[in-house]
KETOR-848449 format. One record per residue (C-alpha): x, y, z; chain; residue number from 1; residue in three letters. Coordinates in pm, 1 decimal. Each point is the difference from the previous one (the first is absolute). Example, Ala and Ser with C-alpha at 12.3 -4.5 7.8 and 13.67 -1.06 7.14 Angstrom:
BEGIN
{{1230.0 -450.0 780.0} A 1 ALA}
{{137.0 344.0 -66.0} A 2 SER}
***
This chain:
BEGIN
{{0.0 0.0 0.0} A 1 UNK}
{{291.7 245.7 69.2} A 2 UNK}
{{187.3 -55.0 -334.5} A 3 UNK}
{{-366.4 67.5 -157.1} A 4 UNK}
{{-22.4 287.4 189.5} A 5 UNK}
{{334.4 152.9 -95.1} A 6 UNK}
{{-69.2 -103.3 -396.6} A 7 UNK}
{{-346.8 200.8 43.3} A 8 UNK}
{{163.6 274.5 102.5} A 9 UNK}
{{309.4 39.3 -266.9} A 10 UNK}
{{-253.6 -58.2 -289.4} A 11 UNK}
{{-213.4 286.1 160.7} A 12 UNK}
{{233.5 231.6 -45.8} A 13 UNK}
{{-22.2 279.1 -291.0} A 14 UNK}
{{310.7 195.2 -133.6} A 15 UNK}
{{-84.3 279.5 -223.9} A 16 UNK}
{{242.9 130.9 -245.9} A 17 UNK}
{{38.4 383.2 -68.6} A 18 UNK}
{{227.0 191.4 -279.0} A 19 UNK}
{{-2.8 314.9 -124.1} A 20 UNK}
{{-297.1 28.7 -338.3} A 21 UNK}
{{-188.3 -326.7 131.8} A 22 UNK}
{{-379.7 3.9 -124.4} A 23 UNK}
{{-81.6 -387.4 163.5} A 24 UNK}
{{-111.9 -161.0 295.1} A 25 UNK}
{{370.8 -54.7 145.2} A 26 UNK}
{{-46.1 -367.2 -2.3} A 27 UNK}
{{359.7 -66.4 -148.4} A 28 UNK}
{{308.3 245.9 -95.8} A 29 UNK}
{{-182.5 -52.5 -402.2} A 30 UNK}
{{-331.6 162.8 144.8} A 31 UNK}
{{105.9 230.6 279.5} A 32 UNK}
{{-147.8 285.9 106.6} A 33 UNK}
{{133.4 365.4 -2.0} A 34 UNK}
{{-195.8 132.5 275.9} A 35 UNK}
{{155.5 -54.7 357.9} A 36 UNK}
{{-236.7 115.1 164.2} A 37 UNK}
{{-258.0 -245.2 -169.0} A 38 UNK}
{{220.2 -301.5 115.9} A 39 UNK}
{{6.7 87.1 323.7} A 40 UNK}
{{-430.9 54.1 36.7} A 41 UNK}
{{4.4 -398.1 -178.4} A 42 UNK}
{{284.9 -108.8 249.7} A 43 UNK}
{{-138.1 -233.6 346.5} A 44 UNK}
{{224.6 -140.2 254.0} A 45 UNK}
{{232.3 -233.2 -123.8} A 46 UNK}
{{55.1 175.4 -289.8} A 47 UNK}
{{277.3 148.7 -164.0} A 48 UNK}
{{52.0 291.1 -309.3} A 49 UNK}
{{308.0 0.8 -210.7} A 50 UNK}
{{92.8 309.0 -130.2} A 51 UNK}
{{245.8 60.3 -314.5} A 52 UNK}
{{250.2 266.9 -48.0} A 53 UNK}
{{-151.1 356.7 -45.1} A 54 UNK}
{{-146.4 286.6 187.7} A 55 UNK}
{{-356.6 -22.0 135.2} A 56 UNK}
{{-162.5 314.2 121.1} A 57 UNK}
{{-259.8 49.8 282.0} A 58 UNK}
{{-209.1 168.5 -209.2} A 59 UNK}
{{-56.0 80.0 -376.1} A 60 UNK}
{{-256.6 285.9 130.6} A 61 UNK}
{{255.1 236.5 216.1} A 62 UNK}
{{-228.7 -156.9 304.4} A 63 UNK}
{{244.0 62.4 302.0} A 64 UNK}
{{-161.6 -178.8 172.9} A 65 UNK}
{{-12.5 -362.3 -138.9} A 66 UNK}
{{306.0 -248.1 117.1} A 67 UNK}
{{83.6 -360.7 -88.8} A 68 UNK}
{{-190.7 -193.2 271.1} A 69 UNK}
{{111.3 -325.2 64.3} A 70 UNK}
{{-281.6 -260.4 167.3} A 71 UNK}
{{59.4 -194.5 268.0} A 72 UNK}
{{206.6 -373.3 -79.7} A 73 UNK}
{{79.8 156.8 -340.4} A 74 UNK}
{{362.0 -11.7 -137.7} A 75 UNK}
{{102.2 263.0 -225.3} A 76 UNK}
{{328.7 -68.0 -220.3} A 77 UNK}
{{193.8 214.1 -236.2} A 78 UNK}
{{316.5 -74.3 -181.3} A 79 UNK}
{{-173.0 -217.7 -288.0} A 80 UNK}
{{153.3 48.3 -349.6} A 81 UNK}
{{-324.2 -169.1 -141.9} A 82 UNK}
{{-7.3 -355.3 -52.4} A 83 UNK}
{{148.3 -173.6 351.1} A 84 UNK}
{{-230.3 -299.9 94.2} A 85 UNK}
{{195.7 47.9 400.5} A 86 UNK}
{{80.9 252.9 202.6} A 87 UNK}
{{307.3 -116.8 23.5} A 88 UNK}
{{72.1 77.6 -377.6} A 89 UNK}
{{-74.7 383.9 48.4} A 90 UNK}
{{307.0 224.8 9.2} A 91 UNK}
{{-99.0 345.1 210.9} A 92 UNK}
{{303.5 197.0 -59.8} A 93 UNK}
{{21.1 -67.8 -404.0} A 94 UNK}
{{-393.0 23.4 8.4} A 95 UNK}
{{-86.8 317.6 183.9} A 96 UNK}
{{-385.0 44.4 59.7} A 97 UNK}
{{-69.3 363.1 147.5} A 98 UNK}
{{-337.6 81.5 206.5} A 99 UNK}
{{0.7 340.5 -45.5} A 100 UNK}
{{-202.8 284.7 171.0} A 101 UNK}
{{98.7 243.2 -261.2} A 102 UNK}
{{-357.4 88.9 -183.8} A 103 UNK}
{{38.0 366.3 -113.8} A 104 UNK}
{{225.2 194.9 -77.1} A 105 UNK}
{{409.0 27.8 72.1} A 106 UNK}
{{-59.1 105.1 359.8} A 107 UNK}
{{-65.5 -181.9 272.5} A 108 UNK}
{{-278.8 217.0 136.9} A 109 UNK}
{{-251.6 -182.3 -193.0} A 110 UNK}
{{97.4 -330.8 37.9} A 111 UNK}
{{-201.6 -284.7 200.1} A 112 UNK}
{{-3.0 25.6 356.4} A 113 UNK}
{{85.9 -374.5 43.6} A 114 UNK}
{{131.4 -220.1 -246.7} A 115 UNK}
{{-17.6 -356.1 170.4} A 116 UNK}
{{-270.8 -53.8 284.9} A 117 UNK}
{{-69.1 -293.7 269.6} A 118 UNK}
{{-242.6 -5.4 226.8} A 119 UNK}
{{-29.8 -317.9 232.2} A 120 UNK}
{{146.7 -174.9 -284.0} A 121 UNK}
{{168.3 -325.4 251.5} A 122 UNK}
{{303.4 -155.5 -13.5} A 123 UNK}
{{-74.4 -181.0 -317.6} A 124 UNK}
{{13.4 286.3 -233.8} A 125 UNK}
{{277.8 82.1 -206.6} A 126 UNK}
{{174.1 290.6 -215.7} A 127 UNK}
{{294.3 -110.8 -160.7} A 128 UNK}
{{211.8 132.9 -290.0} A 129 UNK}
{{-100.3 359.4 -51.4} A 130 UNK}
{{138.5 344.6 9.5} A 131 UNK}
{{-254.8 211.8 153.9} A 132 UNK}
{{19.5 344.2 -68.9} A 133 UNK}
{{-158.5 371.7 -33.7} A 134 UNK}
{{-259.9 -27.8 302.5} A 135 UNK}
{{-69.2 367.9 134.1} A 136 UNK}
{{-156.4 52.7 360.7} A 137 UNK}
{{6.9 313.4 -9.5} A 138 UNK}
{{-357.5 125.0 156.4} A 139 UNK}
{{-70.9 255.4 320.7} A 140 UNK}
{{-198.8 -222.7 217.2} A 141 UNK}
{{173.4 -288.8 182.6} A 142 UNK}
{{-375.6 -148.9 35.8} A 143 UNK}
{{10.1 -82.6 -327.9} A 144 UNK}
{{291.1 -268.6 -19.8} A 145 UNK}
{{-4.4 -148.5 -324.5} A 146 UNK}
{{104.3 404.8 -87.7} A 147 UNK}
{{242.7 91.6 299.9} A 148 UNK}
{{191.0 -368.7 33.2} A 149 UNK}
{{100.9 -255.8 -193.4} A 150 UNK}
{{97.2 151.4 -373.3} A 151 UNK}
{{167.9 -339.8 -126.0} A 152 UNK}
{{-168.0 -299.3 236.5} A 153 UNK}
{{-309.6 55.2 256.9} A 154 UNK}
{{-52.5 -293.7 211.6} A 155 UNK}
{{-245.7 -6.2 270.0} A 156 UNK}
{{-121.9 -224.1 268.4} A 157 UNK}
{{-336.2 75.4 161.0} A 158 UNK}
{{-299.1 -130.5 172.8} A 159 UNK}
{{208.2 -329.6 192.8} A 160 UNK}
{{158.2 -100.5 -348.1} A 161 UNK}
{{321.6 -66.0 -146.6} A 162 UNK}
{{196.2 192.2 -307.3} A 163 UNK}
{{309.7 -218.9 -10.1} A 164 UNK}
{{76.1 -19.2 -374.0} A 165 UNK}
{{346.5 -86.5 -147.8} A 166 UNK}
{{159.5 272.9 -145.9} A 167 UNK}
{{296.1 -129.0 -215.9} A 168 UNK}
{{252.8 80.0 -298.6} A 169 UNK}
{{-169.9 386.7 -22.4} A 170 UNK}
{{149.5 288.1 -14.7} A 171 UNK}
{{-217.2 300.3 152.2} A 172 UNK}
{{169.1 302.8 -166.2} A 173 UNK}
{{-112.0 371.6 -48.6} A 174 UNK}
{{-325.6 -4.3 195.3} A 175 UNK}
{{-63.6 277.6 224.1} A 176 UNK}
{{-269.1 66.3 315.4} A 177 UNK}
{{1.3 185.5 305.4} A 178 UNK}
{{35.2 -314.1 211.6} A 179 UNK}
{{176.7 -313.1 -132.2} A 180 UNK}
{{29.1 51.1 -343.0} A 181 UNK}
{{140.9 -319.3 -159.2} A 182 UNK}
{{-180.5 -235.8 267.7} A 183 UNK}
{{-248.5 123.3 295.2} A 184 UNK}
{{-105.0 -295.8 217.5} A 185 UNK}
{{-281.7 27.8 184.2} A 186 UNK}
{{-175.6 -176.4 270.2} A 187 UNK}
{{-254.2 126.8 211.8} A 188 UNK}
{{-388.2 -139.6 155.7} A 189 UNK}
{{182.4 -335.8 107.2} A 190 UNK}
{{168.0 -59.5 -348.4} A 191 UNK}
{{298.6 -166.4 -72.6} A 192 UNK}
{{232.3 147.1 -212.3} A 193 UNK}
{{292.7 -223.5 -26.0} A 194 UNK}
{{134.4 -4.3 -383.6} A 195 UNK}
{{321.3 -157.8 -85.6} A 196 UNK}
{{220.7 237.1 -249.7} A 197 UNK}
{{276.4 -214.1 -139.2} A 198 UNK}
{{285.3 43.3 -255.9} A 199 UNK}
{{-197.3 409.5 -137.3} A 200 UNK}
{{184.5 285.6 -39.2} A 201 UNK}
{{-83.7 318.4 131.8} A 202 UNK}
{{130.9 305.3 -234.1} A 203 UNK}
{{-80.9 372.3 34.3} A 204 UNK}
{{-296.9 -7.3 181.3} A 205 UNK}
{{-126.9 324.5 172.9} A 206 UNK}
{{-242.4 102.7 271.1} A 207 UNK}
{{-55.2 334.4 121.0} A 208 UNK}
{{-43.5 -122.6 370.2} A 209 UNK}
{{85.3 -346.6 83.2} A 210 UNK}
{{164.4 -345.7 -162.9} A 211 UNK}
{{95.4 113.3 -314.6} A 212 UNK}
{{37.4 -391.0 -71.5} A 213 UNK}
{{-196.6 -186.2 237.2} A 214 UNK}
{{-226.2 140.5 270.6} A 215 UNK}
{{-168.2 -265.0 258.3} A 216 UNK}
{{-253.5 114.2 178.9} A 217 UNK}
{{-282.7 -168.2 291.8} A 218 UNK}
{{-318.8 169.7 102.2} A 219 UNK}
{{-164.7 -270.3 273.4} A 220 UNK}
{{181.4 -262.9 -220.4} A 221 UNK}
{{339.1 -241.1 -68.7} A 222 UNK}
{{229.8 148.5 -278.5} A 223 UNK}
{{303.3 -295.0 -5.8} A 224 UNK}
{{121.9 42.8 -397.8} A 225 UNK}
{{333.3 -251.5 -37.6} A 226 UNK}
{{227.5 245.9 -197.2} A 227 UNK}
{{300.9 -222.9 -147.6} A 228 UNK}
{{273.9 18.5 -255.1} A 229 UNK}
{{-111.4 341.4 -121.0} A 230 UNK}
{{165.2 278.4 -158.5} A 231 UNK}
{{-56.9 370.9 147.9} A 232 UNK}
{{135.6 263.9 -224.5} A 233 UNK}
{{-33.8 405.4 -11.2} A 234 UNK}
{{-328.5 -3.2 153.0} A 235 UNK}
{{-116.0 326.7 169.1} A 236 UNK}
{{-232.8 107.3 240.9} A 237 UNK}
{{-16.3 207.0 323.2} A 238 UNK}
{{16.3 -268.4 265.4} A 239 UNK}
{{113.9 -364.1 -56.6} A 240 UNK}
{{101.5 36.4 -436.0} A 241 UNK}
{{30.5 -338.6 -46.8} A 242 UNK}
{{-217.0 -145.1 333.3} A 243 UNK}
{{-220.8 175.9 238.9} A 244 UNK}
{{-168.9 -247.5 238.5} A 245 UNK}
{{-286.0 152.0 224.6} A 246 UNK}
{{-271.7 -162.4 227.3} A 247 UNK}
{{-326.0 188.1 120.8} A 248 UNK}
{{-137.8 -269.1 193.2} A 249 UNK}
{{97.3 -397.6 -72.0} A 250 UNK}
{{326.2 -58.8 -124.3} A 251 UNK}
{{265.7 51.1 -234.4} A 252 UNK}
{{241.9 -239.0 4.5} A 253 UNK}
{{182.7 -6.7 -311.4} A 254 UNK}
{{288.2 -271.7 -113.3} A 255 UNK}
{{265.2 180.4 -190.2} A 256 UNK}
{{259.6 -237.4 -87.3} A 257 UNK}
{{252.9 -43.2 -288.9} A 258 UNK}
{{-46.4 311.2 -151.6} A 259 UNK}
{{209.1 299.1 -160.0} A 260 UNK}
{{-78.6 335.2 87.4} A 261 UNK}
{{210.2 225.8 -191.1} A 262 UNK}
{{-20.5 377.6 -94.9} A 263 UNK}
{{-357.6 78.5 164.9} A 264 UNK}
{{-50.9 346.3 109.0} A 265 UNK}
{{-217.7 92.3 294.7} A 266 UNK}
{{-25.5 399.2 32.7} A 267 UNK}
{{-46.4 -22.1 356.9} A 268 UNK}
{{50.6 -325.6 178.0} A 269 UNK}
{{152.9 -341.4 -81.1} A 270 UNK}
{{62.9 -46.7 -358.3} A 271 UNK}
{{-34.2 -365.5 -16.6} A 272 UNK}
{{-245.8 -125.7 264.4} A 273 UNK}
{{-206.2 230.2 231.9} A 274 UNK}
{{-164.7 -194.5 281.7} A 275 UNK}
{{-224.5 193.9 185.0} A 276 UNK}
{{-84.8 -76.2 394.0} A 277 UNK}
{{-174.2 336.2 120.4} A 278 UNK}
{{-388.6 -117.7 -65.4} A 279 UNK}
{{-211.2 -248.8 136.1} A 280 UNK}
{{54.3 -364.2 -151.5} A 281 UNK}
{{280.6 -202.6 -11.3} A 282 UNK}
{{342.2 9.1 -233.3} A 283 UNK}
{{225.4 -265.2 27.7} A 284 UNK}
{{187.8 -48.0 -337.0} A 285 UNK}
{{232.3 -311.3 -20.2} A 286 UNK}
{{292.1 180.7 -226.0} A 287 UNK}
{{285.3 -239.4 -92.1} A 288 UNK}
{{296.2 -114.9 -252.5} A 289 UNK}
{{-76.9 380.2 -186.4} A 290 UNK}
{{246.9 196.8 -200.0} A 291 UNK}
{{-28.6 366.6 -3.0} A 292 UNK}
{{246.4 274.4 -172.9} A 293 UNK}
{{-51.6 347.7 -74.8} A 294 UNK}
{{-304.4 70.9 134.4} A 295 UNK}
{{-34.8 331.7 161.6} A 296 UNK}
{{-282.0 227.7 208.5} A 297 UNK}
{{36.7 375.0 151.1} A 298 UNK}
{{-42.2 -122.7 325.6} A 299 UNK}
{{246.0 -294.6 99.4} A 300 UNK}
{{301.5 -156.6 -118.5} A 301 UNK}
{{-75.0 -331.0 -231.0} A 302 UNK}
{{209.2 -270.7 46.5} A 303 UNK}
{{131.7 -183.3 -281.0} A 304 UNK}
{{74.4 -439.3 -5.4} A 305 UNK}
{{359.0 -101.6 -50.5} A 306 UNK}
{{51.5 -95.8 -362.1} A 307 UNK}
{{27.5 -375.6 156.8} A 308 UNK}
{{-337.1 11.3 105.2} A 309 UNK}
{{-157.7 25.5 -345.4} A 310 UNK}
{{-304.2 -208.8 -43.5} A 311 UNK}
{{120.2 -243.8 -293.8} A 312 UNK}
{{-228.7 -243.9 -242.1} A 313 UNK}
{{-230.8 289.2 -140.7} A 314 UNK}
{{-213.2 -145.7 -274.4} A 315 UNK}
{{1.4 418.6 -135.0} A 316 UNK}
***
């Protein structure tokens, strides 16, 4: 009964294929679709979405407010030239595959808020293989999040339920918010927020106020993200530019391990990772086996690794 069980569920999974000028149903690489956003409305639990090489916009409509939302159990792959039958096949660095909040025109004030968003999306959901890019938080009112946090990847846990995706083989470049502008983590209401980021890249992210990388944040909730083997470069922000951790209520408690910090700029505190203690909530951030060099803030001297400490076996 268990082996029928386990056959049951392999054959009831669906992968839909996407390129770039696809009219079909995305039943095969042949007939794939060309709308992303279509793939992921079709795509159930179990499911996965292979992407090929290309740039897909939010939105064809200059709609700032439309992101890539990825359902719960739902793995989403780039890196596909077009015709792998396995994911092992794909090549992500030969076969870049953009998601891409740039809608309008050159600047970034019209671009879409959020470019990738999660909301109690589990531990079985995955993004994998993409180069996320061109998200713009840039609104007045912190109330509204999906415009004030988040301009690359919005992930939020709420209501007693996880948001635990896998985040792997991206790179979140050029995004901008107030708070958290490639990644803002959010659990609040009881959620669990606990995504692993593995082997992404982190380049030139900015946020007028804090994490100009990552931002983790609880309200009443658990925020635990597992941050490994990650590349930090010239991000900017005011507190924390590559890492601002903060709890109001619940927890933060952040692993941060394996990493490279290098060249992040905080214009007033901590340059690399900004932990903050002074509300109500816990932070406890487990912090180990990191490499950090040139990083600098107003306030504060940086400390840099010795060159013997560099992380080694990068996959980027």
């Amino acid at each position: 009964m268990a082996s029928m069980l386990v056959f049951c569920q392999l054959e009831a999974q669906t992968i839909y294929y996407v390129s770039q000028g696809g009219t079909a149903d995305g039943s095969s690489w042949a007939k794939a679709l060309g709308d992303l956003h279509k793939a992921l409305e079709k795509a159930r639990p179990g499911d996965e979405i292979w992407v090929s090489r290309g740039t897909y916009h939010t939105s064809g409509e200059n709609d700032r407010t439309r992101s890539f939302v990825i359902p719960p159990g739902v793995g989403l792959f780039g890196g596909f030239a077009g015709s792998e039958t396995s994911r092992e096949q794909r090549d992500v660095k030969k076969n870049t595959t953009h998601l891409s909040g740039e809608i309008g025109t050159a600047s970034f004030l019209d671009n879409a808020y959020t470019v990738v968003y999660f909301q109690n999306a589990g531990e079985e959901t995955t993004l994998d293989g993409f180069f996320i890019l061109g998200g713009a938080a840039d609104g007045q009112d912190k109330n509204r999040l999906l415009e004030f946090k988040g301009g690359g990847i919005f992930n939020l846990a709420t209501n007693g339920q996880s948001s635990s995706p896998n985040i792997r083989n991206c790179t979140i470049t050029r995004n901008y918010a107030r708070e958290g502008a490639g990644i803002f983590n959010l659990a609040r209401e009881q959620g669990d927020c606990s995504p692993r980021i593995a082997n992404c890249a982190f380049i030139k992210n900015k946020a007028d106020l804090d994490g100009g990388a990552i931002m983790n944040v609880s309200i009443d909730g658990h925020c635990s993200p597992r941050i490994t083997k990650c590349h930090f470069e010239a991000n900017v922000a005011t507190y924390g530019g590559a890492i601002f951790n903060e709890p109001h209520g619940g927890s933060v408690k952040p692993t941060i391990s394996s990493n490279i910090f290098k060249n992040n700029k905080a214009f007033v505190n901590n340059g690399s990772i900004h932990n903050e203690y002074s509300g109500e909530g816990s932070c406890q951030p487990v912090m180990e086996h990191n490499y950090f060099e040139g990083n600098t803030a107003s306030v504060g001297q940086e400390k840099n690794s010795p060159p013997e400490e560099k992380p080694h076996g990068f996959k980027r």
